[in-house]
N, C-alpha and C positions, 0 to 999 in steps of 0.2 A: 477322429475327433477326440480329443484330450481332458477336454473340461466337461464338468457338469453341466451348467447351463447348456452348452450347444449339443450335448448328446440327451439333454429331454426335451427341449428344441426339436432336434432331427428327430424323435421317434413320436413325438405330437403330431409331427408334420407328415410324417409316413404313415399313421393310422389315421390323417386326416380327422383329424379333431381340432377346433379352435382352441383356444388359452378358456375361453368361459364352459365349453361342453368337459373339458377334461378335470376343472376344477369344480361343475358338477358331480360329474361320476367321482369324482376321489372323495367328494366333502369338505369342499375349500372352499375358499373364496377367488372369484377368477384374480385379483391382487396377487395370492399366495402364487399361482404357475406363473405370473410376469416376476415374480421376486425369485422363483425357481431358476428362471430362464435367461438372469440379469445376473451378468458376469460378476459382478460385487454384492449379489443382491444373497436372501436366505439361501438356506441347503433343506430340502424338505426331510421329513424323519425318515428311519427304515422302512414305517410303515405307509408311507405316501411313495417310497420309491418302488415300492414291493405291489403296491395301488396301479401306478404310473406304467411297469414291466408290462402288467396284464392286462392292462388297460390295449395298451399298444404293440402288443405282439413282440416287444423287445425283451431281449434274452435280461435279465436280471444284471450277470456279471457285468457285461459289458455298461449300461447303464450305469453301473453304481459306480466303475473300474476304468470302465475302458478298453479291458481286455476282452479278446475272445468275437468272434460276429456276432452283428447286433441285431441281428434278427431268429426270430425263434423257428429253429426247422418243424415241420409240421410232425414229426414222431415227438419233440419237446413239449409241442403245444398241449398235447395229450395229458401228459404228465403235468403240468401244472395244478402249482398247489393253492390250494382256499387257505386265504391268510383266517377266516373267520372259523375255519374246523378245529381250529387249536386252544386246545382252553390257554383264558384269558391270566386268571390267578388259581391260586393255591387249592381252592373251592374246585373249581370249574376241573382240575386236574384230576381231584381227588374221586370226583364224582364220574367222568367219565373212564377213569381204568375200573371202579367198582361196575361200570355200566357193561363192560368190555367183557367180563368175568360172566355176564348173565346168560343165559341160555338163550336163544331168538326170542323162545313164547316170552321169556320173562323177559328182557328186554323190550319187546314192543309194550310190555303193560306197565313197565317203570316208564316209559315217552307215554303210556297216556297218560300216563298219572300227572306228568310233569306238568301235559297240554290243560290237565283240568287247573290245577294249584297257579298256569299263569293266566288264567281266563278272570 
């Protein structure tokens, strides 16, 4: 399958998800998967494709590409990555390599500290 639309089509369809369950879990609106899924319609961002792979057990490349199988072998599945463990901006970067440098004791008391200051 060549095109976008029908290859997020087939992997909706193979993780057995409706258009409204899937644009639940991504944080859409179920419009946005029928606009996905609609041969002239939008192209969702990297990060709703990157959403849509994990979502549905589909290998990333192929998804985005085309290339390659489009399902994720079970040693792949392992290895998947949290789009959400990556800092966001400049801040968020800076603060987790200093966090990385920390010793475990002092590490978990720089995360309670954080837990207190977002309470």
């Amino acid at each position: 399958m060549s095109v976008l639309p029908g290859r997020i089509r087939k992997a909706r369809n193979l993780a057995r998800l409706s258009q409204a369950e899937l644009a639940r879990r991504v944080g859409v609106k179920r419009s946005a998967v029928t606009q996905w899924e609609h041969p002239t319609g939008t192209t969702p961002s990297v990060e709703h494709l990157i959403q849509i792979a994990m979502l549905t057990g589909a290998r990333f490349e192929w998804l985005a590409t085309g290339r390659g199988s489009s399902q994720l072998q079970e040693d792949e599945a392992n290895a998947a990555v949290i789009v959400d463990d990556y800092a966001r901006d400049e801040h968020e970067s800076l603060a987790l390599g200093q966090l990385r440098q920390l010793s475990p004791s002092k590490r978990r008391l720089a995360l309670d500290i954080l837990r207190l200051m977002t309470r």
